[in-house]
C-alpha positions as CSV (number, residue, x, y, z in Angstrom):
1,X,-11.1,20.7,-49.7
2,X,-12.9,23.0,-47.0
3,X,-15.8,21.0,-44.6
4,X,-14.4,17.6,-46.2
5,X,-16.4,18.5,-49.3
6,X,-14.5,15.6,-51.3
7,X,-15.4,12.5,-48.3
8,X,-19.6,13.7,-48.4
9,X,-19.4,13.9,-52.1
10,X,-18.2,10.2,-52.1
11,X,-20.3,8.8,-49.6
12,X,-23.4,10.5,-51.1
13,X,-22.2,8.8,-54.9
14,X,-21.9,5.7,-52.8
15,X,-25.2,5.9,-51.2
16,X,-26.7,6.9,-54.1
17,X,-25.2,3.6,-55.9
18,X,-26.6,1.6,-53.1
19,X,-29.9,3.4,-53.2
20,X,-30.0,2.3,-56.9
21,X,-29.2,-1.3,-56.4
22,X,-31.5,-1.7,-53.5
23,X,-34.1,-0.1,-55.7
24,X,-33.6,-2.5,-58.9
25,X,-33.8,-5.7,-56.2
26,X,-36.6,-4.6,-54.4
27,X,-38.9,-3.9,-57.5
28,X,-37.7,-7.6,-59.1
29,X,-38.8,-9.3,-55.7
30,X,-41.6,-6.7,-55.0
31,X,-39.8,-6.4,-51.9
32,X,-41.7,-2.6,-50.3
33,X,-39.0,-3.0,-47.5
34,X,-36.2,-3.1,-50.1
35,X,-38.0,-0.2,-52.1
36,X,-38.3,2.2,-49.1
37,X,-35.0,1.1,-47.8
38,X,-33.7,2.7,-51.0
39,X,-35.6,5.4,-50.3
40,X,-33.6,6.3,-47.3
41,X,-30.6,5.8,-48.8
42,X,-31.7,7.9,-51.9
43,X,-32.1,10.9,-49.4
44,X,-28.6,10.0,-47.6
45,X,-26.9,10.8,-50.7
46,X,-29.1,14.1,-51.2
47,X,-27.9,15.3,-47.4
48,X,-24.1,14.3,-47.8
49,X,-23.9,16.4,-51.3
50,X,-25.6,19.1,-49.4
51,X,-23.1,19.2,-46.8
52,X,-21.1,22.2,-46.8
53,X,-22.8,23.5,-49.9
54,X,-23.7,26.5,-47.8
55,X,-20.4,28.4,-46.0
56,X,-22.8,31.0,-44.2
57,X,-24.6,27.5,-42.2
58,X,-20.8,27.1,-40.7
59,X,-21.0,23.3,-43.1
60,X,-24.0,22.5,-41.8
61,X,-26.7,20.9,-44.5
62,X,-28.5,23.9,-46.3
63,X,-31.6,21.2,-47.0
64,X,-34.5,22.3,-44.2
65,X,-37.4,20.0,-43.1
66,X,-40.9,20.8,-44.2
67,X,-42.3,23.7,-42.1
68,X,-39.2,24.5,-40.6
């Protein structure tokens, strides 16, 4: 697949997994470290399925900080 399409879309469903796990744990043990940790990871798999979404950025991530 063009830009590696296929390897970001499975490490953003992995992160994505992990994001969810870490989530689930750090609500039972009320764990904010675990929560925001998942966080991170939530967004990981939001830039990896963005990757190469956009030919005309040459495969780079479409997704733009705020105020940018």
């Amino acid at each position: 697949m063009a830009c590696g399409v296929a390897i970001y879309l499975e490490d953003a469903f992995r992160s994505y997994e992990e994001a969810l796990k870490e989530l689930e744990e750090g609500v039972r043990e009320n764990n904010a470290y675990k929560i925001r940790d998942s966080a991170e990871k939530a967004w990981n798999a939001v830039v990896q399925s963005d990757e190469c979404s956009n030919p005309e950025a040459g495969g780079k991530a479409s997704i733009q900080p705020l105020g940018a």
